[in-house]
C-alpha positions in Angstrom: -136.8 97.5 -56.0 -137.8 94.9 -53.0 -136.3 92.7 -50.9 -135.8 90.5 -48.0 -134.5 88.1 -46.5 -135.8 85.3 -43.9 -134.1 84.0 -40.9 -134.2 80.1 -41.5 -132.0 79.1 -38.1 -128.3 79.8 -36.9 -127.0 81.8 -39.6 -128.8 80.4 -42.5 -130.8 83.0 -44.2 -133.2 83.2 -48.0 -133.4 86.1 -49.9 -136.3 86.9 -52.0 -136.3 89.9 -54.6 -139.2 91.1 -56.6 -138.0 88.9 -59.1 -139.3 85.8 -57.0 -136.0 84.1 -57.5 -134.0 83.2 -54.2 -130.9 83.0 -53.0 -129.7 80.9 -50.0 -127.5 82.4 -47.7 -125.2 81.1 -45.1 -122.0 81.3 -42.9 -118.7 79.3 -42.7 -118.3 76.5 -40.4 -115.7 78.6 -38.7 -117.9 81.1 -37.7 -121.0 78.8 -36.5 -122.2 78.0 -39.3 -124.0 75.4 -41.9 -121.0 76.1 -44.8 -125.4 76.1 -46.7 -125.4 78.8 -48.7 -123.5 81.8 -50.4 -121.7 84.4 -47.9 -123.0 87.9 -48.0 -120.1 89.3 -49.5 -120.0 86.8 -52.1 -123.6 87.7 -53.3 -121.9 90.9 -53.4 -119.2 90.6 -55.7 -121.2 87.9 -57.6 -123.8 91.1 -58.0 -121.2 93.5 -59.3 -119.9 91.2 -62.0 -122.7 90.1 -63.3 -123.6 93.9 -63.5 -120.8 94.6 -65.2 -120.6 91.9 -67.4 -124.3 93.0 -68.9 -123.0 96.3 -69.1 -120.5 95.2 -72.0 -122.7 92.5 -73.4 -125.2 95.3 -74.0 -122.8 97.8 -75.6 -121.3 95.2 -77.3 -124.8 93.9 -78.7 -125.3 97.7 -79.6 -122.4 98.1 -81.9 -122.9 94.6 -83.6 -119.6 93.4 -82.3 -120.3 89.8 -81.8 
């Protein structure tokens, strides 16, 4: 798995995974910046639910539980 991610300017960023599909990135007012995009640690936690919640739709899908 790929990915990267491109410095726009100040501390806006887009990510790019093999999936093509992109993700803006950016940092609070408070910390100098545009308040433009989702904070690192947000992708992060955003990441590990939606992981998660597959995880059970998948089992659950398994065992014909609807």
């Amino acid at each position: 798995m790929n990915a990267s991610v491109k410095w726009d300017h100040g501390l806006t960023f887009t990510g790019t995974a093999d999936s093509n599909f992109t993700v803006n990135l950016g940092g609070a007012k408070s910390v100098g910046g545009d308040d433009d995009g989702l904070r690192p640690m947000e992708l992060i936690l955003i990441g590990l639910i939606g992981c998660t919640a597959m995880d059970v739709i998948s089992i659950l899908s398994k065992m014909k539980e609807p």
